[in-house]
Rosetta silent file (secondary structure, phi, psi, omega in degrees, C-alpha in Angstrom):
SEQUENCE: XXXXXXXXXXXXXXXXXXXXXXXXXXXXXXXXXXXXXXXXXXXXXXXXXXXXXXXXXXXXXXXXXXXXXXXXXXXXXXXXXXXXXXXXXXXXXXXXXX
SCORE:     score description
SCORE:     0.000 S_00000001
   1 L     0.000  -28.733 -178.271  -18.332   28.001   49.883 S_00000001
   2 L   -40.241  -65.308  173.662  -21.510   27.279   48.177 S_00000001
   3 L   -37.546  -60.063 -176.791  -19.493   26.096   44.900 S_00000001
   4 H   -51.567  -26.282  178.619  -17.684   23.849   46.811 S_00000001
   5 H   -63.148  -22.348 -144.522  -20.521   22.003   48.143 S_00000001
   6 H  -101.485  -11.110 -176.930  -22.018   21.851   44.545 S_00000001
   7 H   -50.692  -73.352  168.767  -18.679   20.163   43.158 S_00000001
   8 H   -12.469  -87.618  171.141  -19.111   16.796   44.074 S_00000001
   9 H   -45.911  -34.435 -177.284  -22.680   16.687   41.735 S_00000001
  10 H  -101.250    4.573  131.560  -21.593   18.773   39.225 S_00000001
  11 H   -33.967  -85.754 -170.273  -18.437   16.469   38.824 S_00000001
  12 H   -48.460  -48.300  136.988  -20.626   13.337   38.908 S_00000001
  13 H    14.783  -74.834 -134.228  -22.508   15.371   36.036 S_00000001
  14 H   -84.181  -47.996 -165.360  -19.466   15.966   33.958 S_00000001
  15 H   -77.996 -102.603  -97.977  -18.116   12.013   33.879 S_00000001
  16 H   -70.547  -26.488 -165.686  -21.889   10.651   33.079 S_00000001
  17 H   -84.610  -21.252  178.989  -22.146   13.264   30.375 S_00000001
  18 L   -77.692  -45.972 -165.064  -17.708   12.330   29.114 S_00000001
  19 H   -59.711  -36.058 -116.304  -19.119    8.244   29.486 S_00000001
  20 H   -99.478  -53.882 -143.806  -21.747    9.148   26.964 S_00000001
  21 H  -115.179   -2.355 -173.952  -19.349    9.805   23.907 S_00000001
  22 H   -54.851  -13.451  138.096  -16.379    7.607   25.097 S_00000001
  23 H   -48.819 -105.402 -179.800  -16.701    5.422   22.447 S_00000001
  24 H    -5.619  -80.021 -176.197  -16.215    8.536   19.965 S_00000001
  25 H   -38.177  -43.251 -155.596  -13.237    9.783   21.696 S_00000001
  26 H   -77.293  -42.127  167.079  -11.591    6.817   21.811 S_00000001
  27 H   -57.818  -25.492 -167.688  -11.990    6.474   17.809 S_00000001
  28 H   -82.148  -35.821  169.355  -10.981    9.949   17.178 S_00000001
  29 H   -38.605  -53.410  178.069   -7.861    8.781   19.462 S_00000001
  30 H   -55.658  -65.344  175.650   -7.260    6.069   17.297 S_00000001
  31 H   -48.404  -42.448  173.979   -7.459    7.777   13.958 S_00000001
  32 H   -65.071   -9.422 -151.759   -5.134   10.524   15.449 S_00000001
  33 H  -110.777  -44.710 -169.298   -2.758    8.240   16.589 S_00000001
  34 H  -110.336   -2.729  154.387   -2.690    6.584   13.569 S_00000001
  35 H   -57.190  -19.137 -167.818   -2.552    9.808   11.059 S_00000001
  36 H   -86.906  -33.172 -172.930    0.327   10.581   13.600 S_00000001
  37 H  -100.909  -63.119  172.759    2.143    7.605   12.737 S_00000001
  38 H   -17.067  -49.539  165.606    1.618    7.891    9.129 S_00000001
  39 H   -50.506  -53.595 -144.415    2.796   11.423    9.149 S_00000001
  40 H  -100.812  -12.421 -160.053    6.226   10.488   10.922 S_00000001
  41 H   -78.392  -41.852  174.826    6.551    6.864    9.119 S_00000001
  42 H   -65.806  -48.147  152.644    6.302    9.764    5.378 S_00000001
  43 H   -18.847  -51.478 -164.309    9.122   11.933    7.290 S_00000001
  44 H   -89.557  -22.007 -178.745   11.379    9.587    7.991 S_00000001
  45 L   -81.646   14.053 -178.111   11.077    8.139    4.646 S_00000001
  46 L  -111.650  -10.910  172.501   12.017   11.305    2.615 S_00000001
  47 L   -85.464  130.210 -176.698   15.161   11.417    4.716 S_00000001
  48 L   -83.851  154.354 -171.489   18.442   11.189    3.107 S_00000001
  49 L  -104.191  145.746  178.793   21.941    9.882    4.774 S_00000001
  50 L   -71.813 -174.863 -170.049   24.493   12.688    4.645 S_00000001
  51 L   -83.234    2.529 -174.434   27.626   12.440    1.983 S_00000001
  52 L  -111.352  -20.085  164.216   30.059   11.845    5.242 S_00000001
  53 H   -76.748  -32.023  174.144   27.907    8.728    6.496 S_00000001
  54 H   -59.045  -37.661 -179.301   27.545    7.656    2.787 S_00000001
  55 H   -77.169  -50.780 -164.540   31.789    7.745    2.734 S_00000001
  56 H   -82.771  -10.299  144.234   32.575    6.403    6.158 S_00000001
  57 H   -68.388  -13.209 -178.875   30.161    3.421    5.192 S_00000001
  58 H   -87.881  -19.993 -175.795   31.555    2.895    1.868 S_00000001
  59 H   -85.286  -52.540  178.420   34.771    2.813    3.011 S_00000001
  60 H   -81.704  -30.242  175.417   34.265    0.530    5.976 S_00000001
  61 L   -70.427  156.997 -151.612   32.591   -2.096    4.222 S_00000001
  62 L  -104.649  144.386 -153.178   34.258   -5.251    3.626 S_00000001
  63 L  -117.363  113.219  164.073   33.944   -6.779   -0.270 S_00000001
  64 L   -17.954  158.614  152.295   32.845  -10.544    0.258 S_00000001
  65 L  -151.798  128.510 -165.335   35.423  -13.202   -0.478 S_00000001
  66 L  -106.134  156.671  174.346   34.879  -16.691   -1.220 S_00000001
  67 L   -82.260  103.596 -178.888   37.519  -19.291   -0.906 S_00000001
  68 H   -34.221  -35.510  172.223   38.614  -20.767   -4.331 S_00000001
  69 H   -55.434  -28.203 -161.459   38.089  -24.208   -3.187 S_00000001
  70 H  -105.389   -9.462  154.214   34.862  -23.872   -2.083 S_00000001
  71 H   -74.519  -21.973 -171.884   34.154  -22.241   -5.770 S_00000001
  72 H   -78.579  -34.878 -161.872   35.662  -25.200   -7.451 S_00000001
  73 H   -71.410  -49.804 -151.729   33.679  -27.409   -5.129 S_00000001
  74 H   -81.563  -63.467 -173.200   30.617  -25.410   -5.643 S_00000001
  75 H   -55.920  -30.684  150.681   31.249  -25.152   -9.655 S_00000001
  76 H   -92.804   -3.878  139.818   31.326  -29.352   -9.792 S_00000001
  77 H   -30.874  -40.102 -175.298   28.515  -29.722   -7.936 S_00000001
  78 H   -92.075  -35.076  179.328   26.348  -27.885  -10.306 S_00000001
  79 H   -54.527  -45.890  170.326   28.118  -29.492  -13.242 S_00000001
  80 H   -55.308  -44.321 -177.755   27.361  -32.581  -11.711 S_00000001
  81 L   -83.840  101.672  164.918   23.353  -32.029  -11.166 S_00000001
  82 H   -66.854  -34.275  172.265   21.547  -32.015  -13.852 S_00000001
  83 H   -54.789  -33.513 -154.506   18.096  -30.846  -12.027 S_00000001
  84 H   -84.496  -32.882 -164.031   20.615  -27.740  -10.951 S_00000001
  85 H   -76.029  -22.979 -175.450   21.998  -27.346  -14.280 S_00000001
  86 H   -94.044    0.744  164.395   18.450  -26.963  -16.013 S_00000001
  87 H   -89.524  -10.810 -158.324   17.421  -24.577  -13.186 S_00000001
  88 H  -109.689  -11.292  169.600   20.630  -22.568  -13.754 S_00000001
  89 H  -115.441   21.315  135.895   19.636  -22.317  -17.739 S_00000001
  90 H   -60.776  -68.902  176.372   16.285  -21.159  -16.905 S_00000001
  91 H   -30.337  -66.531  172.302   17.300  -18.688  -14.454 S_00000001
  92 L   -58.043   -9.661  175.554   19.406  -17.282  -17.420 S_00000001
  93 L   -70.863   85.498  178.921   16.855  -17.625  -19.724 S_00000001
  94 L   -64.042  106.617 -162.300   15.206  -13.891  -20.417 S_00000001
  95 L   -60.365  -47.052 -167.384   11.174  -14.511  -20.881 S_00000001
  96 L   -91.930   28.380  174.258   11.025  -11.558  -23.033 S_00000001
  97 L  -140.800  158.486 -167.366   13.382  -12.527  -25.743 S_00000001
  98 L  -105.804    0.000    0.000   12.981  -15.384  -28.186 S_00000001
């Protein structure tokens, strides 16, 4: 019964003496928190898709298709543009060959 009396104070005690460092804790939270995500962010990134999701996505995707018209249309346009046509023989241009 004694103890009980003595709780209260030795309580009161315990949080002045936890307030003290709560700044500390709360950094070491942070750094664990973020070693924690760093940890699972290197996990997830070493994981590979199995070979039957690798098939049933290769399979279901759909192979673009453009509308011939809107290639012809598109191919005089650039023919037309001279600004486009000297950006389109840059672009094609390879820096590291003479």
């Amino acid at each position: 019964m004694k103890d009980m009396k003595n709780l209260p104070t030795k309580l009161a005690d315990l949080v002045a003496q936890i307030k003290r460092y709560l700044p500390v804790l709360f950094g070491l939270f942070l750094v664990l928190l973020y070693g924690f995500l760093v940890y699972r962010v290197q996990v997830l990134n070493k994981v590979e898709p199995a070979a039957s999701d690798v098939a049933t996505q290769s399979t279901t995707a759909k192979v673009p298709r453009i509308d011939p018209s809107v290639l012809t249309q598109l191919q005089n346009l650039q023919d037309n543009s001279v600004s486009v046509q000297s950006l389109f023989d840059q672009a094609r241009s390879n820096p590291f060959q003479e």
